[in-house]
N, C-alpha and C positions, 0 to 999 in steps of 0.2 A: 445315453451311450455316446460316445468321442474315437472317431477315430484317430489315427496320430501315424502318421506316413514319416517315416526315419529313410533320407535320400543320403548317399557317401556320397560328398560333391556337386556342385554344382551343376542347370543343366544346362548344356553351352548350346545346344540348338535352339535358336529361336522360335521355331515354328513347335518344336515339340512344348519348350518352353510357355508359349501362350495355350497350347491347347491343354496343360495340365491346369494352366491356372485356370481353363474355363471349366473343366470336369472335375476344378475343385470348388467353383460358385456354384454347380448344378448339383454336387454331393452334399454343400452344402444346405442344401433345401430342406435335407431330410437330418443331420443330424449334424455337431458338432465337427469339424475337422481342422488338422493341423499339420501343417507342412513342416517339419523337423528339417533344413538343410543342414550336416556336419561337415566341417574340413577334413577334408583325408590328409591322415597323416599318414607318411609314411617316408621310408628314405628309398631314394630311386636306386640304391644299392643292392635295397633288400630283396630278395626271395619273394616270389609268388607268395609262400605259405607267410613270411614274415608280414606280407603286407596286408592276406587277408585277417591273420589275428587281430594287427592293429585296428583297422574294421570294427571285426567284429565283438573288441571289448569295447568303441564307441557305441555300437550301438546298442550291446548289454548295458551300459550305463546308464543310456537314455531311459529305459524301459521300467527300472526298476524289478524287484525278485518279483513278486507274485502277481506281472501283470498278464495278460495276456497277450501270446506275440504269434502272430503267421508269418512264418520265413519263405519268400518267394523265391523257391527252386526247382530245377528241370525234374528232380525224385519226388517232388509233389503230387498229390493228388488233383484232378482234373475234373471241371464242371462244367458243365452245360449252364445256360442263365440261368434258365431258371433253380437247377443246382444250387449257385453259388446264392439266389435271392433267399432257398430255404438255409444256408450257412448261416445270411445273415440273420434271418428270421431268430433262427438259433441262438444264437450271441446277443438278441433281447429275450428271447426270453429265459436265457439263463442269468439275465442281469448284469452284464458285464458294463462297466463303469467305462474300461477304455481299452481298445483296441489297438495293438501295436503292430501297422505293418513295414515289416522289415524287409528290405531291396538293396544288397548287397551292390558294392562299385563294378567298375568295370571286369573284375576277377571274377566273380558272384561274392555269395555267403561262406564265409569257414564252417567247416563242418559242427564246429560246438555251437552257432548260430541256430541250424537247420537241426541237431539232435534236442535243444534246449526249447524246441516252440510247441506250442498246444496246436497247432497248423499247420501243417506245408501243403503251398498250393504251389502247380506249376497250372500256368499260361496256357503251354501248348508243350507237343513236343518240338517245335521249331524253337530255336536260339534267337530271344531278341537282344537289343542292346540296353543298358541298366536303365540307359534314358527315355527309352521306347519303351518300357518296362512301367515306368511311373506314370507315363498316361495311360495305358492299357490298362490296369490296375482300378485306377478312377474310373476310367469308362464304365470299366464293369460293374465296380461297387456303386457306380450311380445309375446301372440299368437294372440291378437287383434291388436297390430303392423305387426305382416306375416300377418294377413286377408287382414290391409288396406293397406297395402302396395303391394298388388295382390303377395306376395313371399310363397312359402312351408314354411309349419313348422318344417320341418323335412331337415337339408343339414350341 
């Protein structure tokens, strides 16, 4: 199994910046991953709604019809670690080849995003930012890799 992280944009903090890249060497432990950066397109003209479409047919494109995508949004579903370690458990053993997580820009997701995923997880009920959003995301999927993996989180 591959996971495949699709980000809208670049991410301009530094400090968050390295810390996705380390809790993408530590995710990497346990299973293939990929960092998808796309350019947001979009005209500073346009509308809210005009700019999250744009979005979100880049990042339907990425994906492919019949792959599997979890759309990170606040109408999500909510997990405790150990929760999300059995999600992933789940996702091998239903054989899923790749994983597509989707993390809408600073707007979020358009709604055909969030109705079209086999997924929606939300975070918390708290509001983070898209960029705080992409290492939270890692954190967790590499702390439910130590759960099923019976290893510390902490070495």
């Amino acid at each position: 199994m591959k996971f495949v992280f699709l980000f809208l944009g670049k991410t301009r903090q530094d400090y968050l910046d390295a810390a996705i890249r380390d809790y993408t060497d530590r995710l990497g432990r346990y299973l293939p991953v990929e960092l998808v950066v796309l350019k947001e397109k979009y005209n500073r003209n346009g509308s809210d709604a005009v700019i999250k479409q744009a979005g979100a047919d880049q990042l339907l494109a990425r994906c492919g019809k019949n792959s599997f995508k979890v759309a990170l949004d606040l109408s999500g579903r909510q997990y405790d670690s150990t929760g999300l370690a059995h999600v992933v458990r789940g996702f091998q053993d239903r054989g899923l080849q790749t994983v597509y997580f989707l993390i809408g820009g600073h707007l979020g997701l358009h709604s055909s995003v969030v109705k079209g995923a086999d997924l929606v997880w939300s975070l918390s009920k708290l509001t983070f930012t898209h960029e705080m959003t992409r290492m939270i995301v890692l954190e967790q999927l590499y702390r439910a890799c130590t759960i099923n993996g019976g290893q510390k989180y902490h070495k």
